[in-house]
Backbone bond lengths (Angstrom), bond angles and torsions (degrees), N, CA, C in turn:
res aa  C-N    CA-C-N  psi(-1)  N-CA   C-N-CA  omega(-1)  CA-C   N-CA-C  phi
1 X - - - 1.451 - - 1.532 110.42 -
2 X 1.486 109.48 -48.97 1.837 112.05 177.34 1.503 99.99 -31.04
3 X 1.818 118.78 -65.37 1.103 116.71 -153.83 1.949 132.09 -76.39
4 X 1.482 84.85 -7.63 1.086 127.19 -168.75 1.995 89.74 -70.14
5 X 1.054 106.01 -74.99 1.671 131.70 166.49 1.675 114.13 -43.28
6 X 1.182 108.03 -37.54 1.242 105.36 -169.13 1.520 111.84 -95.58
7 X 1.371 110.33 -13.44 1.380 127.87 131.25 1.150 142.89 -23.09
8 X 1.096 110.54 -60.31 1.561 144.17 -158.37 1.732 85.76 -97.26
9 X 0.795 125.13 -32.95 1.353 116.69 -161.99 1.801 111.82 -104.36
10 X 1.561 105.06 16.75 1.313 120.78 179.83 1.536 92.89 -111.75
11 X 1.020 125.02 10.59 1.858 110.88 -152.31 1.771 83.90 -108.97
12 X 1.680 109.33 136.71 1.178 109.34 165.01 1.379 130.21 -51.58
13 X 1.002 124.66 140.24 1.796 138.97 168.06 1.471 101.09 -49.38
14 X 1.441 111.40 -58.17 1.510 106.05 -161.48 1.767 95.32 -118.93
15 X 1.206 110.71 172.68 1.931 120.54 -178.24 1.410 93.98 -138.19
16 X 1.389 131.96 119.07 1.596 134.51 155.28 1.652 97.08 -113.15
17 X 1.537 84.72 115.68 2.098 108.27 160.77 1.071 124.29 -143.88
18 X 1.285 109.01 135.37 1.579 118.58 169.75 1.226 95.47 -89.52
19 X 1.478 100.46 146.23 1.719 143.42 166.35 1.037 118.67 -153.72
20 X 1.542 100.09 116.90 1.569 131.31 176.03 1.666 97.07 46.51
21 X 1.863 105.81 59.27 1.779 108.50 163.18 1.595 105.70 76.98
22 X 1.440 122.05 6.24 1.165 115.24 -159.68 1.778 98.92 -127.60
23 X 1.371 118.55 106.65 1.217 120.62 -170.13 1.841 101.42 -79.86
24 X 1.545 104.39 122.94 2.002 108.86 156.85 1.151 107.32 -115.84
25 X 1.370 133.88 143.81 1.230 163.94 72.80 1.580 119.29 9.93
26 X 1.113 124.13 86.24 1.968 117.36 -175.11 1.487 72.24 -123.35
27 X 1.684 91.68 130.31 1.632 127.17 143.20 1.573 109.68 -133.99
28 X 1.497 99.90 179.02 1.542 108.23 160.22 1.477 108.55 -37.26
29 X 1.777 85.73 -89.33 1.063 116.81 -153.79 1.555 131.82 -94.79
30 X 1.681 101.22 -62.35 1.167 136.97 155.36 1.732 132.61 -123.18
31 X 1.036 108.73 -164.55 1.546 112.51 167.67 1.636 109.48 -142.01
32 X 1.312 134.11 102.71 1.676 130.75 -162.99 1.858 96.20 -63.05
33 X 1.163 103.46 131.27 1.579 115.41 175.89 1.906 113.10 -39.82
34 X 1.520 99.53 -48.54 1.216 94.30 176.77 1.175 130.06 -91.24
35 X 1.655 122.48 28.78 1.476 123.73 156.47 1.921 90.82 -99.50
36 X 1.103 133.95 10.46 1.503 114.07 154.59 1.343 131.18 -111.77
37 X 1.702 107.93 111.49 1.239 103.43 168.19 1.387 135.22 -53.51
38 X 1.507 100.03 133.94 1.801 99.43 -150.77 1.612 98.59 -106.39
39 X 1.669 113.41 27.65 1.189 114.11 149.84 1.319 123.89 -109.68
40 X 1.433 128.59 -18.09 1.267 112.30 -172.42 1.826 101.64 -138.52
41 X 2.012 108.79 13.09 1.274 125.15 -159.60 1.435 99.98 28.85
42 X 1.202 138.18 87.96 1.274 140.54 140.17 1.782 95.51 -105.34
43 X 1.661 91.81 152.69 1.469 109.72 -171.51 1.790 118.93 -90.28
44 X 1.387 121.68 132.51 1.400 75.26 169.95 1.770 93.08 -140.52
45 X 1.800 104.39 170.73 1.495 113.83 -159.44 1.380 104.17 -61.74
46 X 1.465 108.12 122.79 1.640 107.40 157.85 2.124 127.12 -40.43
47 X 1.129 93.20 116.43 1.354 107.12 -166.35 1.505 119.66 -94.14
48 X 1.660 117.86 -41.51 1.471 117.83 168.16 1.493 111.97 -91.02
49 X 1.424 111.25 166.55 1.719 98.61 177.19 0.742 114.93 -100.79
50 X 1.705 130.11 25.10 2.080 129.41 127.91 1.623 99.86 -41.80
51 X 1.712 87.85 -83.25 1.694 79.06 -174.38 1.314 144.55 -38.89
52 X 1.468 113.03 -34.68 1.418 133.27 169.67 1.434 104.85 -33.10
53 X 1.931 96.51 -76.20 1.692 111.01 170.56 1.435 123.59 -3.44
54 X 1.437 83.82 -72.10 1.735 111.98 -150.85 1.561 98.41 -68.33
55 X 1.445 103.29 -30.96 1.732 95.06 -179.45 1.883 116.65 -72.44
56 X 1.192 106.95 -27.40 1.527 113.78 167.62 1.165 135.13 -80.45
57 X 1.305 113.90 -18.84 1.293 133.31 -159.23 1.506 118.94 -135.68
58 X 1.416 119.93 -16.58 1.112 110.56 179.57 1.693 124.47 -92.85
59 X 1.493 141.21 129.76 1.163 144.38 -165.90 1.794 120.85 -76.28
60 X 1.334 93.46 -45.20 1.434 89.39 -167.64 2.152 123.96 -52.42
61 X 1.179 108.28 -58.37 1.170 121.52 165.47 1.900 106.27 80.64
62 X 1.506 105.55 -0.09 1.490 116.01 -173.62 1.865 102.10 -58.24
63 X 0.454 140.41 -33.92 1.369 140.74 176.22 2.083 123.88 -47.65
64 X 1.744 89.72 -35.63 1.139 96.38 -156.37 1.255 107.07 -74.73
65 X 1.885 113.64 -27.01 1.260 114.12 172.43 1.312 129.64 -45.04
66 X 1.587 114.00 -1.51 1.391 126.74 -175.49 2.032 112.65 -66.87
67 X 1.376 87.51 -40.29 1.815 94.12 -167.23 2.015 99.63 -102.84
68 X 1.384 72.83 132.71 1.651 108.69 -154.76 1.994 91.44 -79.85
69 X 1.482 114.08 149.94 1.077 109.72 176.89 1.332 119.97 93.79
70 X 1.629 106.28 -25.93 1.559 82.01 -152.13 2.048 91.74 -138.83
71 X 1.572 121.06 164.11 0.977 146.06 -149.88 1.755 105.64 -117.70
72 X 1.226 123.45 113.12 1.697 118.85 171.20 1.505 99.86 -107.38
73 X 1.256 113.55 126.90 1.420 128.84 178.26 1.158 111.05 -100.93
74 X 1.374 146.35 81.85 1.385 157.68 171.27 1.256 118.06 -83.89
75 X 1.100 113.27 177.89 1.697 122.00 179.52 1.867 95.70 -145.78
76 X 1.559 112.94 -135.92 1.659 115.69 177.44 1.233 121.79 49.66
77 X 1.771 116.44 15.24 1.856 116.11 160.57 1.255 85.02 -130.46
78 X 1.511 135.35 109.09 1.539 112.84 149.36 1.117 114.65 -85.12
79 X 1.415 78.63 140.93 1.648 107.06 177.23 1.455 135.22 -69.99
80 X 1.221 106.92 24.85 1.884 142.09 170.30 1.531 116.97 -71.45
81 X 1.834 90.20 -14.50 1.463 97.97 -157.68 1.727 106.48 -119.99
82 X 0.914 143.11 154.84 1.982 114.75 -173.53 1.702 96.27 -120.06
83 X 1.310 114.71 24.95 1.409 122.70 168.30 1.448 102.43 -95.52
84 X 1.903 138.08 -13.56 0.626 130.12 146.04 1.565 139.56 -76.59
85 X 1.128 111.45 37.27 1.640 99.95 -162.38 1.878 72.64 -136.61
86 X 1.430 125.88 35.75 1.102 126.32 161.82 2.083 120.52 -50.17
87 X 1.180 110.27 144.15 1.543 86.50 -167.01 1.114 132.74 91.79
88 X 1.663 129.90 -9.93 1.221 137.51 -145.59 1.293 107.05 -148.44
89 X 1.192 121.46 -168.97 1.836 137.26 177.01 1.468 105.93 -65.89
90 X 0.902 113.70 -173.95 1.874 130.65 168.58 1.526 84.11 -95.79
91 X 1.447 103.88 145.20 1.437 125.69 157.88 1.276 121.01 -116.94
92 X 1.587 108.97 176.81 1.611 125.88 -152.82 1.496 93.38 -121.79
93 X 1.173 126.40 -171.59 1.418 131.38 169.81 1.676 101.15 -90.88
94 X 1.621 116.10 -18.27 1.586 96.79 161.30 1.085 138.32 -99.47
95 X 1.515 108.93 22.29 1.297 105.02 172.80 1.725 92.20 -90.84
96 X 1.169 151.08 -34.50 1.232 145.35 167.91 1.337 121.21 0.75
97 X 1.337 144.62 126.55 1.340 147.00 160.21 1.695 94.98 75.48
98 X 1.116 139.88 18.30 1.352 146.16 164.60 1.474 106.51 -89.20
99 X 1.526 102.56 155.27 1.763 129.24 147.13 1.614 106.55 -31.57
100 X 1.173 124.72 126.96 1.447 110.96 156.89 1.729 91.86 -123.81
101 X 1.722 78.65 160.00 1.538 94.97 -168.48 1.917 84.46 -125.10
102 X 1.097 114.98 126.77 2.189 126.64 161.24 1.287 90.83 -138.29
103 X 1.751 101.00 129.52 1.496 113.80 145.54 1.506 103.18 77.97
104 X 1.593 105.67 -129.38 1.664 106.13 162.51 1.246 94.59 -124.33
105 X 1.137 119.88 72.80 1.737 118.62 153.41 1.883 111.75 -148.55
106 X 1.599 89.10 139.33 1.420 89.14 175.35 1.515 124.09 -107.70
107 X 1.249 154.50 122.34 1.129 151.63 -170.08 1.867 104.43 -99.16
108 X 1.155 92.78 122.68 1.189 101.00 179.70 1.641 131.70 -114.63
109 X 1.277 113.41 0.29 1.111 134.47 141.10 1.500 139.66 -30.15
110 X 1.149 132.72 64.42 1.378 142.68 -141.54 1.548 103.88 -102.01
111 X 1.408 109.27 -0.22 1.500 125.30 175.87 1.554 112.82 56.00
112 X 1.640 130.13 69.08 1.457 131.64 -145.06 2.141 82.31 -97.15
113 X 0.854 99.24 -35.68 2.082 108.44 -175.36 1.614 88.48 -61.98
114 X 1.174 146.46 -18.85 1.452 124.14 -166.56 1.805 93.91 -124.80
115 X 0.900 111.87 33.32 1.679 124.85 161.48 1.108 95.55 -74.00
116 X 1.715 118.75 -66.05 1.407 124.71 -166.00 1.628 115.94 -66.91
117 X 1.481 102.35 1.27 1.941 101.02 155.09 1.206 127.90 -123.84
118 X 1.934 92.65 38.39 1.537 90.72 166.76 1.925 114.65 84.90
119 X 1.076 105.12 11.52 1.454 112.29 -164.52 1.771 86.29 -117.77
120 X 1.482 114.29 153.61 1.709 127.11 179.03 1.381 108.37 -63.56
121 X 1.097 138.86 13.21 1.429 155.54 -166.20 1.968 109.74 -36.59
122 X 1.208 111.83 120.70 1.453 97.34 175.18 1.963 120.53 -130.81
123 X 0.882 99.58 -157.44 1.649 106.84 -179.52 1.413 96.10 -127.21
124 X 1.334 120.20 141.76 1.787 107.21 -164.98 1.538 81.46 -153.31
125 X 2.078 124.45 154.80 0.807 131.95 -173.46 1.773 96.16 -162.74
126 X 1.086 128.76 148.72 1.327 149.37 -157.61 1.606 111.43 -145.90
127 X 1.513 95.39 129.76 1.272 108.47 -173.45 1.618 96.73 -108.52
128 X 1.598 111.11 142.32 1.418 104.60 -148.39 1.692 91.57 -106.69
129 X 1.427 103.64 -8.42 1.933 111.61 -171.53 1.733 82.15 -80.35
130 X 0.937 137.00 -64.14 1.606 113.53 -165.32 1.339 97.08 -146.00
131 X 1.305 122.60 64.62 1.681 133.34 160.48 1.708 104.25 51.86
132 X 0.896 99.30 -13.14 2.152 81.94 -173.10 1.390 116.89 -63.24
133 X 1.678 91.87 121.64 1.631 121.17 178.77 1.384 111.73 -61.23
134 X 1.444 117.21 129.27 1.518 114.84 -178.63 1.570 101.27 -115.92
135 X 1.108 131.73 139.45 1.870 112.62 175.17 1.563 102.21 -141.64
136 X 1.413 109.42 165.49 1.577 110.84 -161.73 1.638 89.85 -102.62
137 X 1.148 158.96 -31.00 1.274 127.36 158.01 1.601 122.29 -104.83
């Protein structure tokens, strides 16, 4: 188990890749403003464990709309809830337990743990060559 953990604890905070010309951004949560250089938006790894935090844990993500080009793929709002679709359109009861797409960010959080309270809750997966949503129910 140690190694198992100590593993886990080598794995970047944040992932920047291009696919097919198309720059993503995967974190948790967020990305803290001041790990992006705001000259050439290159990303860089959260280093104190504020920043750490803030990349797992933090909701808003309003900032990110700043850097042009490019896509943050997050999860940590499920979308079970329509207080997450902050930023975005009015929703329906089917957008519930779905992908949401605001701005250039995708939330992928489909909230599959709040199935079991009765909420549309799903398992959601993204194909990064041309966005197609795959989901387990």
């Amino acid at each position: 188990m140690r190694n198992f953990l100590d593993w886990c604890e080598k794995l970047p905070f944040i992932i920047d890749v291009t696919v097919k010309k198309n720059r993503f951004i995967i974190a948790h949560a967020n990305i803290p403003w001041v790990l992006i250089d705001k000259n050439n938006y290159k990303i860089k790894q959260p280093e104190t464990p504020k920043q750490k935090e803030f990349t797992v844990w933090d909701r808003d993500c309003g900032d990110f709309i700043k850097i042009p080009d490019t896509i943050l793929i997050h999860g940590h709002n499920a979308s079970v809830f329509p207080d997450s679709f902050h930023y975005t359109k009015e929703i329906t009861e089917d957008d519930l337990g779905k992908i949401i797409y605001m701005h250039n960010r995708i939330n992928l959080d489909c909230g599959l743990v709040y199935k079991y309270y009765g909420k549309p809750g799903n398992l959601a997966a993204i194909r990064l060559d041309d966005l197609k949503e795959y989901y387990l129910i």
